[in-house]
N, C-alpha and C positions, 0 to 999 in steps of 0.2 A: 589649529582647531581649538574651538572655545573647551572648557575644562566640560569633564563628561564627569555622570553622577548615577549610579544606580539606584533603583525605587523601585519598591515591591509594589504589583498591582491589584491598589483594594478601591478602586471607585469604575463605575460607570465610565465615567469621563475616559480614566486611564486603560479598561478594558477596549475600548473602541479607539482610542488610539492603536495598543495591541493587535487590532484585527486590523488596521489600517494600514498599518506598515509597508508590509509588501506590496499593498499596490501602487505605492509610491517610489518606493525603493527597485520597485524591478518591469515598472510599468514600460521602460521601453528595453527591457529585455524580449527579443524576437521570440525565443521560443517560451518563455513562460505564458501560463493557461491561468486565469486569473478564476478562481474559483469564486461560487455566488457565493454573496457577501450573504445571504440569511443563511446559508447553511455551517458559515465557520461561524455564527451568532450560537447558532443551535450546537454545535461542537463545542465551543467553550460556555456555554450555560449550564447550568446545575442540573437540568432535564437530561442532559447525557449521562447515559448509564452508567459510563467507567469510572463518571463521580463517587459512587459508592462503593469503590473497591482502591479507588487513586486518594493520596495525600498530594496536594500539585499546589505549586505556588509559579506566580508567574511573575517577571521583570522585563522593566524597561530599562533603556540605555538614553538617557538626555543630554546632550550638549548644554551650556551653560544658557543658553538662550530659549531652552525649553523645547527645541526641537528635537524629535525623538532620533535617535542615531541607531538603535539595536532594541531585540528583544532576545528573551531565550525562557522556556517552563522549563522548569524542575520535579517530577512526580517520583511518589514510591507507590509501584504497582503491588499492591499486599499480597495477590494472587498469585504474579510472578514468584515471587521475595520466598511464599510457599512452597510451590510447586519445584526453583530450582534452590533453596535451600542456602542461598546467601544474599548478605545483605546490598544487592544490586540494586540504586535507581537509576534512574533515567533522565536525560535531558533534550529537547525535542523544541519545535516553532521556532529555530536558528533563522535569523533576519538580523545582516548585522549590513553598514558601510564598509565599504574597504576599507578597513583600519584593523590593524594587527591588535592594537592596545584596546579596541574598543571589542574585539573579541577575546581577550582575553580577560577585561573585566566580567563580560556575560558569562564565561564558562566559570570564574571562580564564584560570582557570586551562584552561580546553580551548585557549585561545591562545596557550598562552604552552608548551606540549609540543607544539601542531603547529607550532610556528615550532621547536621544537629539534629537530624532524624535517625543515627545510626548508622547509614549507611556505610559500605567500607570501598566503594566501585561505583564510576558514574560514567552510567553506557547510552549513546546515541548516533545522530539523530535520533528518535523513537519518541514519535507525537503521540500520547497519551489519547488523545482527543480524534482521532484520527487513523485507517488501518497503514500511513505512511511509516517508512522507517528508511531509516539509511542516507546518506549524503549521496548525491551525485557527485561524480570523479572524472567519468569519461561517456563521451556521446553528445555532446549538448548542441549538435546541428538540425536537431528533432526534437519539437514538442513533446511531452510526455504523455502519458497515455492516463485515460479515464482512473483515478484513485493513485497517479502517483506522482510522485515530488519533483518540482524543479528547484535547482540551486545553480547561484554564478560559479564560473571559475575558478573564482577565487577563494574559497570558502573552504575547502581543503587545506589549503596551506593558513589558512588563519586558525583552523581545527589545530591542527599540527604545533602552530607557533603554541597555543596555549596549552600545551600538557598531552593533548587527545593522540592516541597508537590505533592500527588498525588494529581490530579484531577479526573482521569477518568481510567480506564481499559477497554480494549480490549481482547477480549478472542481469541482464534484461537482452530478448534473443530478438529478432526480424527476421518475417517469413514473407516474401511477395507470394502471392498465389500460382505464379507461372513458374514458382522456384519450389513449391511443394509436392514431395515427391512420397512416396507410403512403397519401404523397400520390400524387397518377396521377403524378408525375416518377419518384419510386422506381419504382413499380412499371413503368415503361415502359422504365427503364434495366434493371431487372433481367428482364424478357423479351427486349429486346434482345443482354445479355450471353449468352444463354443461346442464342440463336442464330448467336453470333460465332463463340463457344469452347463446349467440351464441356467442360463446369465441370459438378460436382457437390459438393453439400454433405453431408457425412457426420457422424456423432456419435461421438466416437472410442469407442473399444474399452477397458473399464475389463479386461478382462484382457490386455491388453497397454500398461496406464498408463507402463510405465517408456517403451516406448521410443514411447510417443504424448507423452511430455512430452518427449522429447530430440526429436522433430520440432518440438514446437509453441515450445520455446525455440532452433531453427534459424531459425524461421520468426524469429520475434522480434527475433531480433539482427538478421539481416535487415531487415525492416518497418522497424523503427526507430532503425535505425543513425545516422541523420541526424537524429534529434529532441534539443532540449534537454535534458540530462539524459542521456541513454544509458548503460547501462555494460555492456557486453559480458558473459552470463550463459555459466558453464561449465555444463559435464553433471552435475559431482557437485552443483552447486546445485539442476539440475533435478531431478534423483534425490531430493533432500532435499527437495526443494520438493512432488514425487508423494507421498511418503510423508506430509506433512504434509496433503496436500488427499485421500486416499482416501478419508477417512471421511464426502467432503461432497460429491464429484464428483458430478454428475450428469448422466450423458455428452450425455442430450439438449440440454444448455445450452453444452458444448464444443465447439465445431462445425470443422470442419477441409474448404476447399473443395481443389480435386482438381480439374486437368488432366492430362488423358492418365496415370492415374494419379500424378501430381507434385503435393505438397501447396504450397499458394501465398500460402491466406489463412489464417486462424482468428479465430475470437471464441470468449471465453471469460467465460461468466457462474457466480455462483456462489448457490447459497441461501444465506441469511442467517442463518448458522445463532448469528450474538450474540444474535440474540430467545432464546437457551434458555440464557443465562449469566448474566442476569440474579439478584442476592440471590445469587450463591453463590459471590463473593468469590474465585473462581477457582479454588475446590476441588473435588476430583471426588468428590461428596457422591452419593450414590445417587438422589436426588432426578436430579441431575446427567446420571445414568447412566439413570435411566427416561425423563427427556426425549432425550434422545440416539436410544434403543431405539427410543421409543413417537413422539413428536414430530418429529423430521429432516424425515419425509419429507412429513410438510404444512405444511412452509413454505411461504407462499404471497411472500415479496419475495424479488428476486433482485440480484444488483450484478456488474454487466456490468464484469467487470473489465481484458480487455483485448481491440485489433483491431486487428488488423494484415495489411497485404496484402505481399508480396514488391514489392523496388522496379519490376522489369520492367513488374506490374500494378497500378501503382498509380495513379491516376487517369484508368483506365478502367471505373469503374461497380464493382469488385467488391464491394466493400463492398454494394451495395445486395442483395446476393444475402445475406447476412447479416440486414442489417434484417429482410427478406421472411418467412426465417425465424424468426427474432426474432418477431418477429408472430405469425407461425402456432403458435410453440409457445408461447407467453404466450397467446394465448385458449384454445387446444385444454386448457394446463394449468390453468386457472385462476389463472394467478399475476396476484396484487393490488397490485401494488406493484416497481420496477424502479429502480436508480440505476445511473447512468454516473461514475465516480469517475476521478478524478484526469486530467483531461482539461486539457491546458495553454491558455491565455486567449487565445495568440495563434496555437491550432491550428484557422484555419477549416475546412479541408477536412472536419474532424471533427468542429466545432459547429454549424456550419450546417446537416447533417442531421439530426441531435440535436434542436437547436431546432427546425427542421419537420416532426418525428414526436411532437412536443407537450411533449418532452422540458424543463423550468424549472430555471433554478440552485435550488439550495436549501443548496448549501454552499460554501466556498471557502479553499483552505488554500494558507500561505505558505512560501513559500520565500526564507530570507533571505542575504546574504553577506556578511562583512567581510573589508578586507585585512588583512593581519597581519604 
């Protein structure tokens, strides 16, 4: 292999290499979902929000012939660094060749700019740019689902060879609709809640999305303030984040429960709208645009992508009022297919129901960490 050289990305030219990468590097990988190329433009442009809380530098990997072989970012999230009180950053857009050595130059040079920023720990996957985190490990006979990451096989053990330990896994669950099942304990905990408290479940309101996502990211920070991983989400993110998911909301699957009109809980699922990105390399090709028009709205999988109850009501049943509906609008829509993503390995409260709604792992991605 020609001599490889790493270069910090400060031009145009080399940014767009950066975003190019992957679709070269994993274009005849089956199941990768090749996301639109303007929206990873508008992720790594200065107009994203997380700009103004992230210090991020990004690298290429060149063979001697100028061909790009690897990337990898480097960010220090300030907010995190806050909130969890050490000096943690992050490394994240891992796109390397199968080459042991050419991933172990990416991971150092990401280590060797977050230690000159202070840092003392350098933890990833964790796309700054992006709500992605974690390396894929196991499942890769399945496309990934709308907002999350595909990685080769091999990509693990090159993690490995260069310094990187697990920290943490991620499970990702599969539900076929003829396999979903709502056991008598669900359903007796959620008639019971329903006679405790004056709970109701509601479907948010797409003409008031901005300020239904600055509730449902209240709720969140909240919910989850105390889980692994956390990082406190601002408004302009969630702002940014509405405007991104407009085009694929579909209020009956965003659910928001409601005491004494006070919002408490929400789930949030989403259609799978990477089944229609397939073969089009992430250009907005007209083909692109008919399926968009014509397609969206008979999607039939969905990917349950977040829940959360405020801490006061948290392990008194709400959640099951969630499921319940879940259920109910998964057979009434016909929807054929359902994942629960990124669910942490050692969060019972939230696998355990999972698993007895018939819910099976079928994926599982890592999260890994070295000191520095």
């Amino acid at each position: 292999m020609p001599a490889l050289s790493l270069q910090v990305v400060d031009s145009r030219r080399d940014l767009k290499a950066f975003i190019d990468l992957p679709y070269r590097l994993h274009r005849h990988e089956p199941c990768w979902v090749p996301p639109l190329r303007r929206e990873e433009k508008k992720a790594f442009s200065r107009d994203n929000p997380l700009y103004r809380q992230c210090a991020v530098r990004h690298f290429l990997l060149r063979q001697g012939d100028g061909r790009v072989a690897g990337r990898i970012s480097a960010s220090v999230n300030h907010r995190a660094v806050a909130h969890w009180g050490t000096p943690t950053g992050f490394f994240g857009d891992f796109v390397c060749i199968d080459d042991r050595e050419a991933a172990r130059m990416l991971i150092d040079g990401a280590v060797k700019w977050l230690r000159d920023q202070g840092m003392k720990e350098m933890r990833g996957p964790w796309c700054f740019a992006s709500q992605e985190f974690g390396l894929l490990v196991d499942g890769y006979d399945r496309p990934p689902m709308v907002m999350a990451s595909f990685d080769p096989p091999h990509y693990g053990a090159m993690l490995e060879s260069a310094g990187m330990q697990k920290v943490k896994d991620l499970l990702v669950y599969d539900l076929e609709r003829k396999n979903f099942k709502l056991p008598d304990r669900i359903q007796r905990f959620a008639q019971r809640l329903e006679t405790r408290y004056p709970v109701t479940i509601r479907p948010i309101e797409l003409s008031r999305l901005k300020e239904e996502t600055r509730t449902l990211m209240r709720l969140g920070n909240a919910a989850t303030l105390n889980n692994w991983g956390f990082i406190p989400v601002a408004e302009d993110e969630a702002d940014d984040l509405a405007e991104s998911l407009r085009p694929i909301v579909d209020p009956d699957f965003v659910l928001l429960a409601e005491i004494n009109g006070e919002a408490v809980g929400y789930l949030i699922a989403l259609p799978d709208i990477n089944r229609l990105f397939h073969g089009t390399q992430g250009r907005l090709t007209p083909r692109l645009l008919w399926r968009l028009a014509f397609q969206r709205k008979s999607i039939k999988d969905y990917r349950i992508w977040a829940l959360g109850v405020v801490p006061e009501f948290q392990r008194r049943g709400l959640d099951t009022l969630f499921y319940r509906h879940l259920h109910e609008r998964v057979m009434a829509r016909g929807v054929e297919r359902i994942e629960a993503n990124y669910v942490l390995e050692d969060n019972m409260p939230m696998n355990n129901p999972i698993m007895k709604m018939g819910f099976r792992v079928c994926k599982r991605y890592r999260v890994y960490d070295k000191k520095i």
